[in-house]
Rosetta silent file (secondary structure, phi, psi, omega in degrees, C-alpha in Angstrom):
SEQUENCE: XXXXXXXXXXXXXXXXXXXXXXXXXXXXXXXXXXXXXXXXXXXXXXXXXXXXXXXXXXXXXXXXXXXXXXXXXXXXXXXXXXXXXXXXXXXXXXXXXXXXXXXXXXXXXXXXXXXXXXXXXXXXXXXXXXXXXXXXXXXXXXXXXXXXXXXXXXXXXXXXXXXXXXXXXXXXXXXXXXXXXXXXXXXXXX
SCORE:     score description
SCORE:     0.000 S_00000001
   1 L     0.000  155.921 -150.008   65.236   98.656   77.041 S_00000001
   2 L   -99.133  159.755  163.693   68.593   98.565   75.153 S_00000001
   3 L   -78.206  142.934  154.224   71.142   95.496   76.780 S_00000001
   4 E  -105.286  152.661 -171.967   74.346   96.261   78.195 S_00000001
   5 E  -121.617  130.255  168.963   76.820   93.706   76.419 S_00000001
   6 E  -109.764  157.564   88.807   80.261   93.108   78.403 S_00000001
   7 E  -121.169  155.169 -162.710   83.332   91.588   76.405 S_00000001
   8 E  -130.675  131.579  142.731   86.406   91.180   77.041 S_00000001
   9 E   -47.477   86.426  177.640   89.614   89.439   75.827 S_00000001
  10 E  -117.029  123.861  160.528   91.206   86.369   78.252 S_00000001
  11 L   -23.630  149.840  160.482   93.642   83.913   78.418 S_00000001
  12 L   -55.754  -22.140 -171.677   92.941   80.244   79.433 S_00000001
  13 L   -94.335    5.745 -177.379   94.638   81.009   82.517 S_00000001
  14 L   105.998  -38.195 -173.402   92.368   83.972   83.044 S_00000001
  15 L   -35.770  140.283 -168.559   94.500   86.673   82.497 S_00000001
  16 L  -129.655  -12.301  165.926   92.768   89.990   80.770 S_00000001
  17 L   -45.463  135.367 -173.675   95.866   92.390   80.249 S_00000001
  18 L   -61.582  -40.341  179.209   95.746   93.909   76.643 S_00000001
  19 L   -80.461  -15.805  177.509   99.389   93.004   76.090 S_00000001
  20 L   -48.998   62.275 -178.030   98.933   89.272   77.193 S_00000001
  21 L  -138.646  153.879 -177.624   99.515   88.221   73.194 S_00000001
  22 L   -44.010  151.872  131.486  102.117   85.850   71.636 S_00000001
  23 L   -55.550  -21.352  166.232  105.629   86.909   70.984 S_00000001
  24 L   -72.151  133.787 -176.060  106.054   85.428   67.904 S_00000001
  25 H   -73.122  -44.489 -178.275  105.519   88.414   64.951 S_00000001
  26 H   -70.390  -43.003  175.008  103.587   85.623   63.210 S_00000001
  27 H   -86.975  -11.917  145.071  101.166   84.331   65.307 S_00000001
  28 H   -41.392  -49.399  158.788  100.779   87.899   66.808 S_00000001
  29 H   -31.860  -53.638 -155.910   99.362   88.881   63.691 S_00000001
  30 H   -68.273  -23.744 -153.911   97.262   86.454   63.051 S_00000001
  31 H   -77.538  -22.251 -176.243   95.295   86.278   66.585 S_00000001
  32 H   -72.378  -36.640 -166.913   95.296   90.642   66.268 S_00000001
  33 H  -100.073   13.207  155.615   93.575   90.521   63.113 S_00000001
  34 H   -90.998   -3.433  167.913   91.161   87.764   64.072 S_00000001
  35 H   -89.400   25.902  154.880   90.441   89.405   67.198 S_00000001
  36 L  -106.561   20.022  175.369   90.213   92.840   65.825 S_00000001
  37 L   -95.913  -62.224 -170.380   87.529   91.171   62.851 S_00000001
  38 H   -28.761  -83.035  156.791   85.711   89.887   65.846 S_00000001
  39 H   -13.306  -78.665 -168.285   86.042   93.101   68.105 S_00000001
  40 H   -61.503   -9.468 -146.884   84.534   95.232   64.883 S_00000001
  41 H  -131.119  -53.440  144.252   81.574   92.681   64.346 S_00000001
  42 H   -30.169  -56.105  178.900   80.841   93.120   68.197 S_00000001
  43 L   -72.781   -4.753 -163.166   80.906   96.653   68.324 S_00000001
  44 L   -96.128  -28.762  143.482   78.716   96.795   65.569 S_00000001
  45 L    -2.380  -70.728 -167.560   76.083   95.250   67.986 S_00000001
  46 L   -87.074   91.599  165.320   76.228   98.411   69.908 S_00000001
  47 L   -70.434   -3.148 -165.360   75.401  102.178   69.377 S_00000001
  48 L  -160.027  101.164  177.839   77.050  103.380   72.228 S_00000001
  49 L   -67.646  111.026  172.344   80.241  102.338   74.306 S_00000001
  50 E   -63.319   80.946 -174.154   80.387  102.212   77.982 S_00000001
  51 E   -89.055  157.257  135.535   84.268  103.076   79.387 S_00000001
  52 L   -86.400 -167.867 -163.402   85.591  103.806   82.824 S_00000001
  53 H   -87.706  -43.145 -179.299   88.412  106.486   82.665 S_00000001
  54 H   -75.482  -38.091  162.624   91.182  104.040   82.270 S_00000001
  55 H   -31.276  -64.198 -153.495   89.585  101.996   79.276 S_00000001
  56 H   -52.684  -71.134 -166.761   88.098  105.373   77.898 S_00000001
  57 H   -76.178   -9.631  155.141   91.923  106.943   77.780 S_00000001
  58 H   -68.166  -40.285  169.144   93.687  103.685   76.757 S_00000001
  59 H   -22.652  -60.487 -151.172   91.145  103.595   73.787 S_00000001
  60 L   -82.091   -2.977  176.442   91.212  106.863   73.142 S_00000001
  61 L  -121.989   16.959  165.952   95.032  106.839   72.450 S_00000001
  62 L  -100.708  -35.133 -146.922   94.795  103.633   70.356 S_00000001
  63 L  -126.462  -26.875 -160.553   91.983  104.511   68.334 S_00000001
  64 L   -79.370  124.158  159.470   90.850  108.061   67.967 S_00000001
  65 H   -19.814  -67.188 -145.636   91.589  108.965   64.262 S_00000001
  66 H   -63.087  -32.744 -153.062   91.900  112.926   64.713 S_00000001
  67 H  -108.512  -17.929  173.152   95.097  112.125   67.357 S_00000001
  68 L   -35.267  127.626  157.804   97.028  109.462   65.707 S_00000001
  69 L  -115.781   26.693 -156.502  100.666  109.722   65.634 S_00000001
  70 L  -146.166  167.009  173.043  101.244  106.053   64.710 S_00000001
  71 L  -135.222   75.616 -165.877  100.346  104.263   61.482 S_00000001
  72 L   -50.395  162.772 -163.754   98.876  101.134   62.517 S_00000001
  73 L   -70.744  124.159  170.061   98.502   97.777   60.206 S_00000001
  74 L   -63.414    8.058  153.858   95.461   98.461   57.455 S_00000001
  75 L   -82.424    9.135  165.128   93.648   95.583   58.897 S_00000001
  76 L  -117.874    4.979  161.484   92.696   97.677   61.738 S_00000001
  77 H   -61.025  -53.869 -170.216   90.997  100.355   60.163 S_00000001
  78 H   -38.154  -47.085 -168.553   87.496   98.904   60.083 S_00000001
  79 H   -79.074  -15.173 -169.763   87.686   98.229   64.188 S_00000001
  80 H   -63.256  -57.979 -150.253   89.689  102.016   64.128 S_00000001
  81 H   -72.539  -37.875  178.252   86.738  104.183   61.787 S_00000001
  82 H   -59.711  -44.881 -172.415   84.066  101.912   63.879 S_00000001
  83 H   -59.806  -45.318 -126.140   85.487  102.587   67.268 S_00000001
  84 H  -112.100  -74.616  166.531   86.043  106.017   66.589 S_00000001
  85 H   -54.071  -13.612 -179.357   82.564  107.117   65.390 S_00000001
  86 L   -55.982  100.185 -179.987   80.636  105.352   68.518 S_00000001
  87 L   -89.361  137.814 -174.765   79.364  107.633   71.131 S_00000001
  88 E   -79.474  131.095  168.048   80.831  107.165   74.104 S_00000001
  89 E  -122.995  131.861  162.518   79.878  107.594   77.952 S_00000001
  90 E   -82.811  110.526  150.224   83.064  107.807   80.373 S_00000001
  91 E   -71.373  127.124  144.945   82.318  106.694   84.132 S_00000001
  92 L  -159.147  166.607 -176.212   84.741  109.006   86.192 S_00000001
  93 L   -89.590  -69.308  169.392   85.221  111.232   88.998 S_00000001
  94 L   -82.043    1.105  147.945   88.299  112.476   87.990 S_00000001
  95 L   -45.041  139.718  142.667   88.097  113.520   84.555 S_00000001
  96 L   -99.023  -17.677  168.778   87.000  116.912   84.479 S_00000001
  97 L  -150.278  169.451  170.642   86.002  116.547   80.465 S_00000001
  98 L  -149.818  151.441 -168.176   85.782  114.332   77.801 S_00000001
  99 L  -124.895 -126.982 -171.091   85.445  114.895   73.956 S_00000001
 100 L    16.987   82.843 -159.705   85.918  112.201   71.053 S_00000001
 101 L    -0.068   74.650  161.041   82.210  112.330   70.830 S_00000001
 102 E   -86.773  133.408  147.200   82.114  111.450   74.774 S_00000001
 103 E  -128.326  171.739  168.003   80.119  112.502   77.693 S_00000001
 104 E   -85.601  139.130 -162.185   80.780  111.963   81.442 S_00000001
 105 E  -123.446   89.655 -177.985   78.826  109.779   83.344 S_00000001
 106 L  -112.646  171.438  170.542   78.553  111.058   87.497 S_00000001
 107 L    96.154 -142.039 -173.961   76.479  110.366   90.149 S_00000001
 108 L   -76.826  106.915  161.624   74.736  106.890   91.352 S_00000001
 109 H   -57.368  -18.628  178.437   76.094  104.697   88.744 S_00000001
 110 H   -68.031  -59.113 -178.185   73.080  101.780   88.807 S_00000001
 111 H   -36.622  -54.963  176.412   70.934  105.007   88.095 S_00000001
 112 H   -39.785  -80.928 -153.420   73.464  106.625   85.549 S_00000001
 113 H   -74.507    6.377 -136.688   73.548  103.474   83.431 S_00000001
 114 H  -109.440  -31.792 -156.600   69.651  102.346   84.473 S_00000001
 115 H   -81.960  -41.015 -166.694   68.999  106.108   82.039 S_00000001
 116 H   -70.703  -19.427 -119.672   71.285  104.957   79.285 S_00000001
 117 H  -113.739  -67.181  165.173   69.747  101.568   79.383 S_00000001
 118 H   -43.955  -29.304 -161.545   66.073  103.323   78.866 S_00000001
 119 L   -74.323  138.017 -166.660   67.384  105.645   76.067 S_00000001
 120 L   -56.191  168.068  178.163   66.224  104.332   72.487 S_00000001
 121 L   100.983 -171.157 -165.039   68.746  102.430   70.333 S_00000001
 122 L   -92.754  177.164 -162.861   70.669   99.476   70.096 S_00000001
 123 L   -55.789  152.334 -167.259   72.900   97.753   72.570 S_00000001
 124 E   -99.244  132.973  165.829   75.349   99.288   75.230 S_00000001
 125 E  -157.527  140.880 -137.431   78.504   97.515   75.266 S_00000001
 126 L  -129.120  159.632  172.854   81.132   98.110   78.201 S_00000001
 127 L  -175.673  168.317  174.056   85.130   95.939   78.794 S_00000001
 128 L   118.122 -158.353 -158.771   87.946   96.623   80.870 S_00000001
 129 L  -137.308  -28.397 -132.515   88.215   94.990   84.636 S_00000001
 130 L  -103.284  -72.779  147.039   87.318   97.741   87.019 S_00000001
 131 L   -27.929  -10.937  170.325   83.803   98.980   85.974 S_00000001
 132 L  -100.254  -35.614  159.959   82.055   95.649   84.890 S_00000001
 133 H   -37.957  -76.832  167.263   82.841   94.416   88.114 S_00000001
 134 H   -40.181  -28.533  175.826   81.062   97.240   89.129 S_00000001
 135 H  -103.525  -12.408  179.631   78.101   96.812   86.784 S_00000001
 136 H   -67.196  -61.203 -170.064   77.992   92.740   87.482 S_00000001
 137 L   -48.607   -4.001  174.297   77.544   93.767   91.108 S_00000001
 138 L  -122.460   19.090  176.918   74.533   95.749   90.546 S_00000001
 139 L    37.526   60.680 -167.027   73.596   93.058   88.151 S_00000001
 140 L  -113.879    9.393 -179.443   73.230   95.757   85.260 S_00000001
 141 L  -115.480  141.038  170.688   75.206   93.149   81.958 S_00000001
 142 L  -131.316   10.268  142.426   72.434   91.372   80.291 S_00000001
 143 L  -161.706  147.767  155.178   75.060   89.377   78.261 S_00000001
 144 E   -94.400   80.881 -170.030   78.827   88.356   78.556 S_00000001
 145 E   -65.488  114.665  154.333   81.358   87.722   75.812 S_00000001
 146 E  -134.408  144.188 -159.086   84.670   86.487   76.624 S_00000001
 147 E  -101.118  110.351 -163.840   86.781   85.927   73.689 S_00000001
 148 E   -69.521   89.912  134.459   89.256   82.506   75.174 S_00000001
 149 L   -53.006  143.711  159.391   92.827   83.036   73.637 S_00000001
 150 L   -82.165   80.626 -161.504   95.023   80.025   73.177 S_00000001
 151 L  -167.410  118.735  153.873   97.631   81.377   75.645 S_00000001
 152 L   -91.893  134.700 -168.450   98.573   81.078   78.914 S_00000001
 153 L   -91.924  -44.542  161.740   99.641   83.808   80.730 S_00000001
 154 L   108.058  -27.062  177.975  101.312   82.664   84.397 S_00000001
 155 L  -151.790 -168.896 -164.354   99.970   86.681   85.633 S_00000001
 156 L   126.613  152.919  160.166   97.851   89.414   85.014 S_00000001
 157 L   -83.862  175.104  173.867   94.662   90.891   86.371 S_00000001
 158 L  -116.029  170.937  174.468   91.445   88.769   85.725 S_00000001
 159 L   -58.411  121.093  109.632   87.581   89.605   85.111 S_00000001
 160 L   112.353   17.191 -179.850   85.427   90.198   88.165 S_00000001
 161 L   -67.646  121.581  175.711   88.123   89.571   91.260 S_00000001
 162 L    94.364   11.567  177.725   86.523   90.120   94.503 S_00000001
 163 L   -48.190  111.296  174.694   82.796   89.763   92.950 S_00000001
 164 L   -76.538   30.192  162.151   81.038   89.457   96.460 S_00000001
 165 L  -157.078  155.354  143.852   78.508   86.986   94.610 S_00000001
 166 L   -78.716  152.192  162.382   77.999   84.260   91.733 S_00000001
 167 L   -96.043   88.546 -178.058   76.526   85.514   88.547 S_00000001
 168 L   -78.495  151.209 -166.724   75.016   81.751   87.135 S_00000001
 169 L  -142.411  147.131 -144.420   75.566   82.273   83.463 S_00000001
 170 E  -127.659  142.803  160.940   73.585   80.150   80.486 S_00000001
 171 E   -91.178  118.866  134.191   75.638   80.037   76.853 S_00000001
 172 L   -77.041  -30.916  141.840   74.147   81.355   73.926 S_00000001
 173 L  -144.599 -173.116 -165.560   76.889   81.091   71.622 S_00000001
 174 L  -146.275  115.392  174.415   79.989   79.525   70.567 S_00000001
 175 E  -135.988  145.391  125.681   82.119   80.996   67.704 S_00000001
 176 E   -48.859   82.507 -163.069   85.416   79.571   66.820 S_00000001
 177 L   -73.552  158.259  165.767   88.037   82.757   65.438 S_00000001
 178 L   -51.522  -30.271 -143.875   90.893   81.504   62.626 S_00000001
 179 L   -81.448  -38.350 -178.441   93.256   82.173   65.122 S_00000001
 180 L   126.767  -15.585  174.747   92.091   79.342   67.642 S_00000001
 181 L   -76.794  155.581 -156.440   90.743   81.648   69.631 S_00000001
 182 E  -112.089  119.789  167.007   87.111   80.864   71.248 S_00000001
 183 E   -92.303  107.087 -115.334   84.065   83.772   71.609 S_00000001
 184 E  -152.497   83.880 -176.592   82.000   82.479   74.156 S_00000001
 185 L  -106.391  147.736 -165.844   78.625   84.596   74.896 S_00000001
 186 E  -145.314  146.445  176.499   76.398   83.861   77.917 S_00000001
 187 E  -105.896  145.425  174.858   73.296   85.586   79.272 S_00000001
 188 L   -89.524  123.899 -175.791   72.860   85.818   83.091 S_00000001
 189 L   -46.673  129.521 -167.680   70.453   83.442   84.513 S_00000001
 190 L  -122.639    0.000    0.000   67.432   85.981   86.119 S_00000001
């Protein structure tokens, strides 16, 4: 059975918004391209990315090649051509389609993902706040990545708010990015 893999980007103070990154042009840089080295090294983990609809469609208007109308720093092609080639499954309702080699994912989600989970290949790996939530509660992540920025934020949503349980969690690594930031993977104790 393939793992699903969660990560996510967070602040020390918890925070998980995508825009939570320095102000400063310089150390913006540096922490984007060691977390997009990172990010690409992760994903590579993974044959096949798990979104909800809002991940899926922020993604998809960051990343998908075909649709660019921006010309982004060349130290983000590698996580761009990886992200971009990945097939994708969208959880939603309200989509009616999805392309950029997508499919739609309905019905009992523990079930939904329980099929992708069986399906041959390498690891599943899922981020964002709304949906992980959603798969820790049905205890469906077999490992958690959260990559620690050196940033406080003061607001923001966080990971896993309103989790109606603990998840005890065991560390399996520790990696240390140039940036200062810390990727911090943990399997859940079963």
């Amino acid at each position: 059975m393939r793992p699903l893999l969660y990560s996510i980007n967070v602040t020390l103070d918890g925070c998980v918004h995508h825009n939570a990154i320095p102000a400063d042009p310089a150390l913006q840089q540096e922490m984007l391209q060691a977390t997009h080295r990172h990010a690409t090294e992760s994903i590579a983990r993974a044959d096949g990315l798990l979104f909800g609809r809002v991940t899926y469609q922020m993604m998809e208007g960051a990343w998908r090649l075909a649709t660019r109308t921006s010309s982004p720093p060349d130290w983000t092609e590698p996580f761009a051509r990886t992200i971009d080639a990945m097939q994708k499954y969208v959880v939603s309702s309200t989509l009616e389609r999805v392309d950029w080699n997508a499919e739609l994912v309905r019905g009992n989600l523990g079930e939904a993902v329980q099929r992708l989970k069986q399906q041959p290949g390498k690891a599943l790996l899922t981020g964002g706040v709304k949906l992980p939530l959603a798969l820790a509660e049905l205890d469906l992540i077999d490992e958690y990545e959260f990559v620690v920025q050196p940033r406080i934020a003061g607001h923001g949503p966080t990971p896993f708010a309103g989790l109606s349980r603990y998840v005890e969690l065991k560390l399996i690594d520790r990696r240390e990015l140039s940036s200062g930031a810390v990727a911090l993977r943990y399997e859940p104790r079963r």
